[in-house]
C-alpha positions, 0 to 999 in steps of 0.5 A: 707380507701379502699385498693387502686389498684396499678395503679389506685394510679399510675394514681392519683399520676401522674395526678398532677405531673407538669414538674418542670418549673425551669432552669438553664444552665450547662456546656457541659460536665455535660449535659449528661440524662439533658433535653433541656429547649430552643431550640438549634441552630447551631452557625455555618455551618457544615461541614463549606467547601467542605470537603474530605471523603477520602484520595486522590487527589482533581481534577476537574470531567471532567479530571477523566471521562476517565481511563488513564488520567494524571494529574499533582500535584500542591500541599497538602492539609490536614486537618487544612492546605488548599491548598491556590491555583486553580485546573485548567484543567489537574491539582490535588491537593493531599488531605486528610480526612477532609481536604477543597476541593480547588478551582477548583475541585469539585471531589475527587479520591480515592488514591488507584484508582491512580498510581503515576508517579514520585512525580508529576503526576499521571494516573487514573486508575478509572472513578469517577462521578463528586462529588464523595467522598465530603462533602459539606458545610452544609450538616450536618447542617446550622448556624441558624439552630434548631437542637435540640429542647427543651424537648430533653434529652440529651445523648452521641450523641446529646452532640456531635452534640452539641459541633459541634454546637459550644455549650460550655452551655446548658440551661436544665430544673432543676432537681426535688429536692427531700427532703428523711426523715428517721424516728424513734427511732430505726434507725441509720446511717451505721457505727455506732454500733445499740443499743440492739433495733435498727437496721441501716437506709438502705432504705434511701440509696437505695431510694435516689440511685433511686430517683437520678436515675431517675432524682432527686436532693437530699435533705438528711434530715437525721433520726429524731426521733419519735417525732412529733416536730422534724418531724415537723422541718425536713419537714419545711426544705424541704419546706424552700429548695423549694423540689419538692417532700418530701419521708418520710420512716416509720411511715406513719400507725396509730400506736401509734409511727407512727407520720408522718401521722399525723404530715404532715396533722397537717402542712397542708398535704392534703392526697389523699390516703394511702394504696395500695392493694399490696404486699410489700409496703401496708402502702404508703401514697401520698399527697399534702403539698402546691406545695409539692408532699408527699410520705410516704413510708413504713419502709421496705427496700425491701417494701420501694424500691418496692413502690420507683420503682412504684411511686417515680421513674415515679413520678420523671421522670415526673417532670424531663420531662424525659420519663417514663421507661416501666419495663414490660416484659412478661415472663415463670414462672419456678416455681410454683405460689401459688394463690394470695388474694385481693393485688397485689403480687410482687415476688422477682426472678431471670430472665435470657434469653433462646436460643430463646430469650425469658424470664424464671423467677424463684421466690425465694422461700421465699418472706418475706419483711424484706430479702433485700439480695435476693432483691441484687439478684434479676432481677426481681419481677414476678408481680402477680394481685390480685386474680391470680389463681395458675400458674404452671411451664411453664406458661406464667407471667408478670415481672418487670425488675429491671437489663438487662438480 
């Protein structure tokens, strides 16, 4: 089977990927980055008075037209305590932000704008228009009223129109479960103490971090050894949890211990591709078990999350609903860029901004897959297209940012 190009084995993945059609209804609490899978109305009227904007006196428009006017004080009214009376002619009731206008008056006087006379009465010392400084009901929204419509994702402001909507719960669309499978006799469990041929399972770690970043429920099925049997068991698992996505690490080659290929066609997988012009992450592998994407993979750490960042991560996002992340950035190189082969490079660099604002990248010099801590470091990968002349410092590149800067 051909190489395939990165984004054409982007393109095929994600073509059928359909949102997860599920939902279930959460707290307000536990909505924030959920999507809206109904329409949310408001179940009340907001502001539902004439409120006050400003700490003052609530009069009637024609008394406060003139400077100088004297007006009497008939009363308090605060926030959560209206003021039960009618503002006649020549009359003001003293208000407070957020508080109901009273009957009768329709103006609010800042009390700055006002000079006391006794505890009683005041003089105006400022002409405000008819209307000035009140919130009138609904001006916000009305009962009834669609302010959030389905499909919308959640966030810090739109929980808090939410809750000013009256809304305790949130029907949101479920969250794609995601079925992560580590494979092989050298792998273990942090914590554990590795055999003189085994190292410790750290991709698995780093994969669901991702995958439950961009909107995944995880699934763990732990580490089964190279046996195609118990392989065949962890994917029954997933199958019987209704996982909408199965990721295997490791064993998706052709080798003589690499049985996950041949495992899952064995349990009906039809494979769409293996093998991506790319470097690191070449051995990926992507098929269909019933409704079941699959995603296998490489063993890798730093291929594993490089691949995790170019398929699992929008893969994931589009059956959350949520929109993709466009990590795409233009840069400087401020290092030397050998030429490139046939595979898409991804270059592990550091990424800062200049005085201007613009990007400068700066690859690590060593680039070899197994060097997970310069991965830590990193803030980037400088992305190099297949047979990309040689580039010298200053050039212009492109980057793919994995942290703010």
């Amino acid at each position: 089977m051909a190489l395939l190009p990165v984004e054409e084995a982007q393109a095929r993945l994600l073509e059928s990927a359909i949102p997860v059609l599920a939902y279930e209804d959460v707290v307000l609490r536990s909505g924030d980055g959920r999507v809206l899978a109904k329409d949310l109305t408001a179940r009340l009227t907001q502001p539902p008075f004439d409120a006050s904007a400003m700490d003052g006196y609530a009069v009637r428009g024609a008394d406060v037209a003139t400077i100088g006017a004297e007006l009497e004080v008939i009363g308090v009214a605060a926030a959560g305590h209206a003021f039960d009376g009618t503002v006649g002619a020549g009359q003001t009731v003293r208000i407070f932000t957020g508080a109901p206008v009273p009957a009768g008056a329709d103006t609010v006087l800042m009390q700055e704008d006002a000079q006391t006379l006794g505890s009683d009465r005041i003089r105006t010392g400022f002409v405000v228009a008819a209307g000035r400084h009140v919130r009138p009901r609904g001006q916000d929204f009305a009962e009834g009223e669609t302010v959030l419509a389905a499909g919308t994702v959640m966030d810090f402001a739109r929980l808090t129109v939410a809750a000013a909507m009256n809304q305790p719960v949130l029907s949101v669309c479920k969250k794609p479960l995601v079925a992560i499978l580590a494979t092989g006799d050298e792998l273990v469990v942090p914590g554990k103490i590795p055999g003189p041929s085994q190292i410790l399972a750290s991709s698995l770690f780093g994969v669901a971090a991702l995958a439950e970043a961009a909107g995944a429920q995880i699934l763990d099925l732990g580490i089964v050894a190279d046996k195609a049997e118990d392989i065949a068991a962890a994917v029954q698992r997933a199958r019987d949890a209704g996982a909408d996505v199965l990721v295997t690490l490791g064993g998706a080659s052709v080798g003589d211990h690499d049985l996950v290929q041949s495992t899952l066609t064995g349990c009906g997988m039809q494979l769409d591709f293996w093998k991506i012009a790319m470097r690191p992450g070449k051995p990926l592998m992507v098929g269909r078990l019933g409704t079941m994407h699959v995603v296998g993979l490489p063993g890798n750490p730093v291929s594993s999350l490089v691949c995790g960042l170019l398929f699992l991560e929008p893969l994931v996002r589009k059956l959350a609903g949520l929109p993709p992340i466009d990590r795409m950035a233009k840069a400087v190189t401020c290092t030397d860029l050998a030429a490139n082969d046939h595979r898409q490079d991804y270059l592990r660099a550091t990424i800062l901004r200049d005085d201007d604002g613009g990007l400068r990248a700066t690859s690590f010099g060593k680039q070899d897959s197994s060097m997970m801590k310069i991965f830590a470091r990193a803030d980037g990968l400088i992305v190099r297209p297949p047979n990309s002349p040689a580039l010298e410092a200053g050039s212009a590149c492109d980057v793919m940012i994995l942290r703010t800067v």
